[in-house]
N, C-alpha and C positions, 0 to 999 in steps of 0.2 A: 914829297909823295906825288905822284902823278896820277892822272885822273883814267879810271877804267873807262872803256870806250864801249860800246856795243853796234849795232847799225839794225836799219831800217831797209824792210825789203819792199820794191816798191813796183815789181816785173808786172803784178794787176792793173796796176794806176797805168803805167805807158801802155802795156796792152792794148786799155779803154779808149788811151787816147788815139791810137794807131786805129781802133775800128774794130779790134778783136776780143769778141764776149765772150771764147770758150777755150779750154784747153786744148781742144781738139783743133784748133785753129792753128796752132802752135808746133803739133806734133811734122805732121810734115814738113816742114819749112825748117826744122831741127835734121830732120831725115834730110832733105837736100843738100845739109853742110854736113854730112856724117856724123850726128850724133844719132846715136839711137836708142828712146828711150822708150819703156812701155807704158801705155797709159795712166797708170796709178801713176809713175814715178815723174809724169809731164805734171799731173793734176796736182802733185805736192810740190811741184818746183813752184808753181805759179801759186797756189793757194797758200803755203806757210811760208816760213821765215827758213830758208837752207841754211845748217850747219857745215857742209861740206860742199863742192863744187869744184867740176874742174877746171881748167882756164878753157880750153878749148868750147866748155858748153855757154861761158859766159862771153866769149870770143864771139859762138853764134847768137847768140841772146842778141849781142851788142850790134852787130849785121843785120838782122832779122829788122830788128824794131830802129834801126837806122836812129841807136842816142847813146847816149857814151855812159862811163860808168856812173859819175855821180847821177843819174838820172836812175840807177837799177838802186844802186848802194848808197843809202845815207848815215854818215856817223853820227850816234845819238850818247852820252852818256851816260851809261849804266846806273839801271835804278837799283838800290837797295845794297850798296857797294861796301857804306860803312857798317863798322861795327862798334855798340857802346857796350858800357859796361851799364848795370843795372842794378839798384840795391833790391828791389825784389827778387832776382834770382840768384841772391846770394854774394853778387860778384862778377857771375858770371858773366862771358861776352851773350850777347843774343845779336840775331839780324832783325832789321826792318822797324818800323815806326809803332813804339809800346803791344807788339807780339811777343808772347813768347815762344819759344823755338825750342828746336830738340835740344840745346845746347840744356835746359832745365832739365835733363832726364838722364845727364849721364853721369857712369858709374863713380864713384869713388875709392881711387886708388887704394889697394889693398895693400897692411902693414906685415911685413915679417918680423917677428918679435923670439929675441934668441931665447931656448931655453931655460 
């Protein structure tokens, strides 16, 4: 089996260390390499964790703050991956460390019984 992977987004940290406290710092210097983004959507590149991204804006990222990828993107692996089985819910699989999960709540397959 191989191990889920996730990563760490880390565009605030090199920011910090380049000199730049705000998202607005970011926006123009994004606009000089053609991207063009509106302000909400600079403020969540830098504030969350992106699911989605194009090459070209991480192309500029990488330009801008003059550092290479693993400096934006760190691979971290994925918490809460496995899954046990548990005699309190029955059997059932559940996620996460003695939670239980929706997995306790679902239906049970309905019989057809002939005539």
């Amino acid at each position: 089996m191989t191990a889920k992977l996730d990563y760490s987004w880390h565009l605030r940290e090199v920011m910090a260390t380049r000199g730049m406290f705000s998202t607005t710092d970011l926006r123009p210097l994004l606009a000089e390499r053609g991207i063009d983004l509106s302000p909400s959507q600079t403020y969540r590149l830098v504030v969350e964790r992106p699911e989605r991204m194009s090459l070209k804006t991480l192309m500029a990222l990488l330009d801008i703050l003059g550092c290479s990828m693993e400096d934006l993107i760190e691979p971290v692996a994925a918490a809460g991956g496995r899954r046990r089985k548990t005699a309190a819910a029955g059997g059932g699989e559940q996620t996460g460390e003695g939670t239980s999960g929706v997995g306790d709540f679902r239906p049970k397959r309905a019989r057809i019984l002939p005539e």
